[in-house]
Structures are given as C-alpha cells and as structure tokens.
C-alpha positions in Angstrom: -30.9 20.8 26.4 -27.6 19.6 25.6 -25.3 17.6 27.4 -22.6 20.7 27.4 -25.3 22.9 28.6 -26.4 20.7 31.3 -22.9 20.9 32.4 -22.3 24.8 32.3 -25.4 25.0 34.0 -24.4 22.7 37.1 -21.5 24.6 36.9 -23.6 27.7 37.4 -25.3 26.1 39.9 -22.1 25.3 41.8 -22.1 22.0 41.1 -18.4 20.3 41.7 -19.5 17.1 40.2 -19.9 19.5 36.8 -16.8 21.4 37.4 -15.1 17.6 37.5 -17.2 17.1 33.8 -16.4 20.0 32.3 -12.5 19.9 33.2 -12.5 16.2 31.9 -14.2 17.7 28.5 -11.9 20.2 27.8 -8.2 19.4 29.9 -7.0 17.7 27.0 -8.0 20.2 24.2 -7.3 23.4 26.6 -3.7 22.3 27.5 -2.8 21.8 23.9 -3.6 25.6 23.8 -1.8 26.6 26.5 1.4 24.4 25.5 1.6 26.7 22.0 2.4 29.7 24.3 4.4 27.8 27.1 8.6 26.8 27.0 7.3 23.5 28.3 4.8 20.8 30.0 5.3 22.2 33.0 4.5 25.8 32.6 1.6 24.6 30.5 0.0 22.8 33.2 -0.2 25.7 35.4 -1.9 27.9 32.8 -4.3 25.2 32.4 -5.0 24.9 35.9 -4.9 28.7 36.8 -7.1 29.1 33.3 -9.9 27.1 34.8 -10.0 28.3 38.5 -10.5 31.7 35.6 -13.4 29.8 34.1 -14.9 28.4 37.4 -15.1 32.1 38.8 -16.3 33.2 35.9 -18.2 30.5 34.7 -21.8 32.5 35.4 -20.9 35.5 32.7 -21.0 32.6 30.3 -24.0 34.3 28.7 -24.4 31.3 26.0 -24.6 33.7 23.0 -21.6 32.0 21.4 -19.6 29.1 21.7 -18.5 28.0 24.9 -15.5 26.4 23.9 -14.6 29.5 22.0 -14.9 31.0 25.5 -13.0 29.2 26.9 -10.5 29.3 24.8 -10.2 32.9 25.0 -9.5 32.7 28.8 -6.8 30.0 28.3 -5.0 32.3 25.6 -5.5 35.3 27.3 -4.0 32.8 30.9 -0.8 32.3 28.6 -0.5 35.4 27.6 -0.6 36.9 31.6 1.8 34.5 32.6 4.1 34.9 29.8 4.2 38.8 31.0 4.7 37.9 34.4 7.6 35.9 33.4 8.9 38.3 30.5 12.7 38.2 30.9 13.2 40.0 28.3 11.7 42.7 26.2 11.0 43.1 22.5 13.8 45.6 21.0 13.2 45.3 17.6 11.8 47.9 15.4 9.9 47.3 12.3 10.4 48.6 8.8 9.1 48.3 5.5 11.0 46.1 3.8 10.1 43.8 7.0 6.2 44.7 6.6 6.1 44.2 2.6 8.0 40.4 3.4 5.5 39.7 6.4 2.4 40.8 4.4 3.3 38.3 1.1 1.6 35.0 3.2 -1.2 33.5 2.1 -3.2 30.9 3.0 -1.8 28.6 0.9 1.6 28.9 2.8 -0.5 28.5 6.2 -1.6 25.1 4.8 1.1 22.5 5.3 1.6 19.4 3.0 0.8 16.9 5.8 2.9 14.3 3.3 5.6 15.6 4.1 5.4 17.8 7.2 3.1 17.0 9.3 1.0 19.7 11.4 2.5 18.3 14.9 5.9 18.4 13.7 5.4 22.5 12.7 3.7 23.0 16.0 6.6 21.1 17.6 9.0 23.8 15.5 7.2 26.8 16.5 7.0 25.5 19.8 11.2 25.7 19.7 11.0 29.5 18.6 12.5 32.2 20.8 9.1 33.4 23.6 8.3 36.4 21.5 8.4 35.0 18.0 6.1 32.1 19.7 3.8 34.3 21.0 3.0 36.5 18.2 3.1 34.0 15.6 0.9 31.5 17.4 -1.8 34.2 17.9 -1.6 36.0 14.7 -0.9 32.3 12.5 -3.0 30.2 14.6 -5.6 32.4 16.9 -6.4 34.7 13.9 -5.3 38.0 16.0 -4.1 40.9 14.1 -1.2 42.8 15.1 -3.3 45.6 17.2 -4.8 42.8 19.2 -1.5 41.3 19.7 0.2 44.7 20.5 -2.7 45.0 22.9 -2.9 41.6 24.3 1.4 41.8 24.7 1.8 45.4 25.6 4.1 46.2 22.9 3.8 48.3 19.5 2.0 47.2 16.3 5.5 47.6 14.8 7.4 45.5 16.7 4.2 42.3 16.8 4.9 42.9 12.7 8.5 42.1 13.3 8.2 39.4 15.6 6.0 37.6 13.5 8.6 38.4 10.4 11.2 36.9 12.3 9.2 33.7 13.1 8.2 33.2 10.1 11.6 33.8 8.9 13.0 31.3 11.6 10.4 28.6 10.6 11.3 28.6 6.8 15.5 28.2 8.0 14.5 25.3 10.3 11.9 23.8 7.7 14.8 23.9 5.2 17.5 22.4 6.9 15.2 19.8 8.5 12.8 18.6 5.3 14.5 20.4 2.3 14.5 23.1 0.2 11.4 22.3 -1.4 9.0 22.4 1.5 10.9 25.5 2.7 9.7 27.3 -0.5 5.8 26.7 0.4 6.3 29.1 3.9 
C-alpha cells in the first residue's frame, strides 16, 4: 500500500494525525489552486481551509477509482467557485456573438504554451491573476482546468454565450497587457 493511501485511509478511519499528513501534503499545491480563482492571499486561504473541512467530511466517498489529488482538486475548484458566487458583486452582462466566438475559437495549443525565455509561466499566472473576477474565472477553468464552456456556464450559473465571451475578453486582455509589458512579439504568440 502506498504511503498516500495509508494516509486517506487513517483519514477514513478518523485519524487526526492523518488529517495533519494529508493537509501538510497537499496545503501548498491546493492553495496555489485556489489563489488562481481568488482577488488575493487572503481570500485564498479561506477556500483552502473551507476546501479541506469539504475533503475531511467527505473524505470516505473517496472511492480510490482515480486520482486522489485529482479529487481533491475538484473540491478546491469547485470551493472557489462557491465562494466566488457568494461574493459575486457583480454579474456577467455581456452577450456573445460570432465574430467574438470565430476570434475565441482560433487558439491553439501552441498559443497556450508560453516561451518561458521570455515570459515565464508565474509571471502569466501573476497577469491573469490581475484580470477582472469573471474574465479570471472562466479563463482559468477553461485555459488551465480544461472545462468547456457548458461546464463553466454550469459550474458559474451563467449562459454558454456569455462563458465564450468572458473568456474572449481575457484572452483579449492578456495579449494588451502581454504587449505593453514584454513586446509586440510575445503578444503575437497569444
């Protein structure tokens, strides 16, 4: 048995020396998440912490069939997203159209690779981080979390149409910033 499963399973067992483990194992990792769909620290300390008092209640549906820390992901994300509703204070207004869509649907995953010699990956998660709360939210789980936009509109409560636009708009954002931050040339590669 593994080492992560001798954990979950003192976990199951109630165990709070396990519970102490497993938050050591995955704090670090887990509050990165939660930062992506947070305006700061602060706000992504508390989704961690309410996204584990999630995982300890829950711990026992663990079932093992796939990663845990895939499962646990999914409860952090899905943490952010709750409190990010609960602390909506404002709502999505924009309405999609084609034009929008056709621009949106152009990225591949060439432009969702970065050159790390010039940009590095923490200095793009540091400029999405800076994007408006609904350009954050969609973008970081349809770029980063692999969502599509019926998950999102889902996960967000808000139309497939107006996910598309918000991640248009981020995207669009991210390119503006890019280029008057590093230059035209690394601009042209979002």
């Amino acid at each position: 048995m593994s080492p992560i499963n001798r954990i979950i399973d003192g976990c199951k067992a109630g165990k709070q020396k396990e519970f102490r483990k497993l938050y050591n194992l995955y704090a670090s990792p887990m509050l990165s998440v939660c930062y992506r769909y947070s305006r700061n620290m602060a706000d992504a300390e508390d989704i961690l912490q309410e996204g584990f008092i999630k995982v300890f209640r829950k711990i026992k549906e663990f079932k093992g069939s796939g990663s845990f820390e895939g499962w646990l992901r999914r409860i952090m994300v899905n943490t952010a997203i709750n409190h990010y509703k609960a602390n909506l204070k404002h709502s999505f207004h924009h309405e999609y159209n084609d034009e929008m869509h056709d621009k949106a649907g152009e990225m591949n995953l060439s432009e969702k690779v970065f050159i790390e010699k010039e940009v590095s990956q923490e200095q793009i998660l540091s400029l999405v981080q800076d994007l408006p709360d609904g350009y954050r939210m969609v973008f970081n789980m349809y770029v980063l979390d692999g969502l599509n936009h019926k998950e999102i509109a889902q996960d967000l409560g808000i139309s497939e149409n107006t996910s598309k636009t918000q991640l248009f708009k981020a995207r669009r954002t991210l390119k503006q910033i890019i280029g008057d931050k590093y230059g035209e040339r690394i601009q042209n590669i979002i």
